[in-house]
DOPAKE-504069 format. One record per residue (C-alpha): y, z, x; residue in three letters. Coordinates in steps of 0.5 Angstrom, whole numbers. Layout:
N
+-------+-------+-------+--------+
!    yy !    zz !    xx ! residu !
+-------+-------+-------+--------+
!     Y !     Z !     X !    ALA !
...
+-------+-------+-------+--------+
***
This chain:
98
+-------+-------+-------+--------+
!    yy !    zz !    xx ! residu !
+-------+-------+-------+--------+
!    90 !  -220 !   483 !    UNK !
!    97 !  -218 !   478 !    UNK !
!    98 !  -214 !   474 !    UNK !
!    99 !  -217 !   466 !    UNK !
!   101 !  -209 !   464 !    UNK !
!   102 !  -202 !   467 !    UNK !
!   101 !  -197 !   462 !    UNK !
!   104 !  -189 !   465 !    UNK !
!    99 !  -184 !   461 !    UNK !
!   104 !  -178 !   462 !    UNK !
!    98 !  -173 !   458 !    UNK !
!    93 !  -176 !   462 !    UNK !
!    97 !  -176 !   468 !    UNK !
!    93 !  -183 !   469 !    UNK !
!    95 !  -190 !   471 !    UNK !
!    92 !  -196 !   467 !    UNK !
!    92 !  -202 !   469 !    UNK !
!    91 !  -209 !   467 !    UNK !
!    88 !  -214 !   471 !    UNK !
!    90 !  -222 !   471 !    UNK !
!    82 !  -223 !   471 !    UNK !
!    81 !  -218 !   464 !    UNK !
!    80 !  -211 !   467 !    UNK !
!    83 !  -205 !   467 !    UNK !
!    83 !  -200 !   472 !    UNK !
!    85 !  -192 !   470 !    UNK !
!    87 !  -188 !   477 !    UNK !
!    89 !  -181 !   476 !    UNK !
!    94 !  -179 !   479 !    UNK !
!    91 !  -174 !   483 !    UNK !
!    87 !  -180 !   485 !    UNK !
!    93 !  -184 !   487 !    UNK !
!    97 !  -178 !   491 !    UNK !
!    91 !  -178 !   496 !    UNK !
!    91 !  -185 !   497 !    UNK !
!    98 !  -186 !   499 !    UNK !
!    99 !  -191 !   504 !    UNK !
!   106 !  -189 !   506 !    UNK !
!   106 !  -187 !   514 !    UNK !
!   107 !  -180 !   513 !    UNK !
!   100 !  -180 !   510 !    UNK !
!    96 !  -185 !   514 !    UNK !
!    99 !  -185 !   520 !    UNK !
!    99 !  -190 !   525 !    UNK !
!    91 !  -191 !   526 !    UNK !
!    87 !  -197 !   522 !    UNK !
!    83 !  -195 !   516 !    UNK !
!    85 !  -190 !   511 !    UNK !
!    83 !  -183 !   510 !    UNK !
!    84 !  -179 !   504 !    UNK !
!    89 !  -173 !   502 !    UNK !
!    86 !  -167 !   498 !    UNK !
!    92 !  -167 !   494 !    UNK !
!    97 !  -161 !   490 !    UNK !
!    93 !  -159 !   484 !    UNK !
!    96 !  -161 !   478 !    UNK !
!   100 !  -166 !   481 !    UNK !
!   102 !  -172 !   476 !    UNK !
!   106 !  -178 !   477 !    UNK !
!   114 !  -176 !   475 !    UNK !
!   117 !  -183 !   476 !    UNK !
!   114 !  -190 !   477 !    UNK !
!   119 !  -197 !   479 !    UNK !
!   117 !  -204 !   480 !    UNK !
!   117 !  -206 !   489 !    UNK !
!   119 !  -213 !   488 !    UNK !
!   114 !  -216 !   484 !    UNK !
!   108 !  -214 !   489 !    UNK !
!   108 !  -207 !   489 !    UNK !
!   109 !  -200 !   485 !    UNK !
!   113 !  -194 !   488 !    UNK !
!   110 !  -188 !   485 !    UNK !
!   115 !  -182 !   486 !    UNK !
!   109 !  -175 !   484 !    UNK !
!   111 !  -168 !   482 !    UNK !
!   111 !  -166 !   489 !    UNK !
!   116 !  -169 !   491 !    UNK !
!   113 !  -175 !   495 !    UNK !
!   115 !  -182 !   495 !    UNK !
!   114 !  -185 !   500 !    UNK !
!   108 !  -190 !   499 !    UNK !
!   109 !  -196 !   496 !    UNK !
!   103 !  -198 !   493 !    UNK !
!   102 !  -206 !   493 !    UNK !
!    97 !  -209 !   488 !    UNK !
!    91 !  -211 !   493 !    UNK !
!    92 !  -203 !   494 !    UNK !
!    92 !  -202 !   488 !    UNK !
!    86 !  -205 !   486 !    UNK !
!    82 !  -202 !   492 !    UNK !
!    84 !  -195 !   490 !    UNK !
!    81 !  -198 !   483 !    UNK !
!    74 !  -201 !   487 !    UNK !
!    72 !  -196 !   493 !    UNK !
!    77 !  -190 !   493 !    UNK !
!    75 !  -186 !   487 !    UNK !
!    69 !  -185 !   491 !    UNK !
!    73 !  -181 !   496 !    UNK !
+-------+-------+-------+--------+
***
């Protein structure tokens, strides 16, 4: 799966995207923050975990990784993850279940 569009919601603080196959995933950034990949976050053990985010976090700034990530840099400061589409679209699947 590939996203055909990514639309930033700023007043939301919400990711929209539009998958290849026709659906459309909404992750908050709150959302998107507690999930982060990054090593600083995850550590080095298998699985992942999620992080309660800062309150009020948003999405300060978004950039294309090649053609197969987006790098998220949030209102906290944090910027190390890079969220590929297969993470993406797990966060949109099962992450919302924390």
């Amino acid at each position: 799966m590939v996203p055909v569009d990514i639309a930033h919601h700023v007043k939301e603080a919400v990711l929209e995207v539009t998958w290849d196959d026709g659906s459309v995933s909404r992750l908050s950034a709150a959302l998107l923050r507690g999930w982060c990949p990054c090593a600083t976050c995850q550590g080095h053990s298998p699985g992942l975990r999620f992080h309660e985010p800062p309150a009020g976090v948003t999405i300060a700034e978004l950039h294309e990784v090649g053609a197969y990530a987006l790098g998220i840099r949030f209102s906290d400061g944090h910027d190390n993850g890079i969220y590929s589409w297969p993470h993406l679209r797990w966060i949109a699947a099962y992450g919302q279940q924390g």
